[in-house]
Each structure stands twice: as C-alpha cells, then as structure tokens.
C-alpha positions as CSV (number, residue, x, y, z in Angstrom):
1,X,-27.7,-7.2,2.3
2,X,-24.2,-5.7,3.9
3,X,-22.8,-2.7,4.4
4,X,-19.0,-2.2,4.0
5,X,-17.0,0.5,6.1
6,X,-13.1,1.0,5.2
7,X,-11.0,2.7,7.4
8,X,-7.0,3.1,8.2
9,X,-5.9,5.4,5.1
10,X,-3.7,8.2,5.5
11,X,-0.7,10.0,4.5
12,X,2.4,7.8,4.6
13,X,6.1,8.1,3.9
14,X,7.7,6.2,0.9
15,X,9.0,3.1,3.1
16,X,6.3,3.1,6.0
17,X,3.7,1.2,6.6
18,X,-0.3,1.2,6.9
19,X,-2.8,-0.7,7.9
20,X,-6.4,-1.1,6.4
21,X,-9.3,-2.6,7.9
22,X,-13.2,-3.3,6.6
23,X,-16.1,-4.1,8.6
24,X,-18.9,-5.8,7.2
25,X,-22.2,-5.7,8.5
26,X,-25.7,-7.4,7.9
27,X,-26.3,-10.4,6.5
28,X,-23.3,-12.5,5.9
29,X,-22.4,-16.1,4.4
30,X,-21.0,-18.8,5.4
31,X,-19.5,-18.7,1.6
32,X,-17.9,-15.5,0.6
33,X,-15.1,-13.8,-0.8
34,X,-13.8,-10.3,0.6
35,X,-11.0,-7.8,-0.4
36,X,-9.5,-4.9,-2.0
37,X,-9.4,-3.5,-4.7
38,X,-7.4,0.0,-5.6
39,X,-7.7,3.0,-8.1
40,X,-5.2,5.3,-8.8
41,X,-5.9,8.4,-10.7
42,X,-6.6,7.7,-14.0
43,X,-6.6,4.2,-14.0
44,X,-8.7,1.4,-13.5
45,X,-9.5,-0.1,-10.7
46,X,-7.2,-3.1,-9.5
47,X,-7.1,-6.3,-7.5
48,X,-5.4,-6.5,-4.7
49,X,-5.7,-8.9,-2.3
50,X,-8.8,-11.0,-1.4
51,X,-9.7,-13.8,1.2
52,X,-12.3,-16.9,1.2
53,X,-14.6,-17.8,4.1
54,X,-12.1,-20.5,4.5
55,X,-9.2,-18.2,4.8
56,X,-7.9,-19.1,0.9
57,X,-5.8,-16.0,0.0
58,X,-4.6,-14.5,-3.4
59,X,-2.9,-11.6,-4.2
60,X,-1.8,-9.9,-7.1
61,X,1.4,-10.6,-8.3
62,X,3.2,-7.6,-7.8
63,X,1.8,-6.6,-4.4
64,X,1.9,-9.9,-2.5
65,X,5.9,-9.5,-1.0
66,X,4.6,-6.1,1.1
67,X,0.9,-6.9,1.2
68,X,-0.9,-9.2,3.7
69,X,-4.6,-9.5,3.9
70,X,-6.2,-11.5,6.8
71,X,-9.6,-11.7,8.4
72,X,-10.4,-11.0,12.0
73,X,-11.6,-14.1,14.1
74,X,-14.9,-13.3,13.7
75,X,-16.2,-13.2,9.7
76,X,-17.2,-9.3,9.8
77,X,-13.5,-8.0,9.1
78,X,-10.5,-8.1,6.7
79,X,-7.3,-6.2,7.0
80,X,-4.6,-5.3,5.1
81,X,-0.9,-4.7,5.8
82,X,0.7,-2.6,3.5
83,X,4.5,-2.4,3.8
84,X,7.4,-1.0,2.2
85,X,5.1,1.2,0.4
86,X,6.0,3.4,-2.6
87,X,4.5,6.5,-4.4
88,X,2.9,4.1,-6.8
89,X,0.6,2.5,-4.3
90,X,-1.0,5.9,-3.7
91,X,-4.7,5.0,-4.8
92,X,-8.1,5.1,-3.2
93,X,-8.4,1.6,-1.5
94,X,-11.9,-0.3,-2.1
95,X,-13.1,-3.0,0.3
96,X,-15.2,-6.1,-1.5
97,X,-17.4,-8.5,0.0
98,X,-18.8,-11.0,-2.7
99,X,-21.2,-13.9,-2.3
100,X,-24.4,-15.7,-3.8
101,X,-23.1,-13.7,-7.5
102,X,-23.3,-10.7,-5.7
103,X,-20.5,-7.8,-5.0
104,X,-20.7,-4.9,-2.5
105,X,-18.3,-2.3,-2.4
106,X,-17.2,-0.3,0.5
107,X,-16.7,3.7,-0.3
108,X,-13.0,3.8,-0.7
109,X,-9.8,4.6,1.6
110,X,-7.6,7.1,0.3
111,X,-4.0,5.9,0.7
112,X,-1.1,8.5,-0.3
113,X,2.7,7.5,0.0
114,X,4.7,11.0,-0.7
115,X,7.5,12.4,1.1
C-alpha cells in the first residue's frame, strides 16, 4: 500500500509557470505507472501526463508543448512543469500511482491561473 502527497499549487498569472511535485510512500514497484490527472469545475476528471518505471512518458495531446512530467532519481517522486499556463488549466491537480491493477490517488493540488 502507498500513500500519495501533492504539493506545489498555487495562484499563478496567465503566462507563468508552476511546478508540481508528488511523493510516494510505502510499498513501491519496480513496475508502475505514476501521474496526473486534473478536474476543473464541472467536468471530469482528465489525463494529463503520466510516467513508467522505465521513464516511458505520455501526455495528453493538448498539454504536452507547456507540460513536462519527470521522475526524481529515486522512484518515490514525479513532477510536473506547467508553463505558459492559461485560465483554462485552472483545475484541482491529482497525483496517480498505479501498479499490480491497482490505482491510488493523491488528494488533489489546487492550481488557479487568473490575473
């Protein structure tokens, strides 16, 4: 079992720049998938970005010129760069961690882009 913490949200202006991070802790794979997922009021939650134990990355479409995720050098933590980021990316910013058919979600990161 894991336990997810998210952290690195905030208030940003339309153009800036944030940075998102997740620790992991417990008992992790050697096999895994982790990521983020986002929900913006009233709508569903989307993918983002995720990353493989073996550093495989895939983003979603529209997100992957401004978005970067990467993993830390040890396994327990992903990050995500946001840049360039518009009004339309505010959301609530959920960290995965998925392995063995199992998913754990972090608690959420609130992430607002408003002048």
């Amino acid at each position: 079992q894991v336990q997810i913490v998210e952290s690195g949200g905030g208030l940003v202006q339309p153009g800036g720049s944030l940075r998102l991070s997740c620790f992991v802790s417990g008992s992790i794979s050697d096999d895994y998938v982790m990521g983020w997922y986002r929900q913006a009021p009233r709508k569903q939650r989307e993918s983002v970005a995720q990353i493989t134990s073996i550093n495989t990355t895939n983003y979603d479409a529209s997100l992957k010129d401004r978005f970067t995720i990467s993993r830390g050098n040890d396994k327990n933590t992903v990050s995500l760069q946001m840049n360039s980021l518009k009004p339309e990316d505010t959301a609530v910013y959920f960290c995965f961690y998925f392995s063995r058919g199992l998913t754990t979600w972090g608690r959420g990161t609130q992430v607002t882009v408003s002048s």
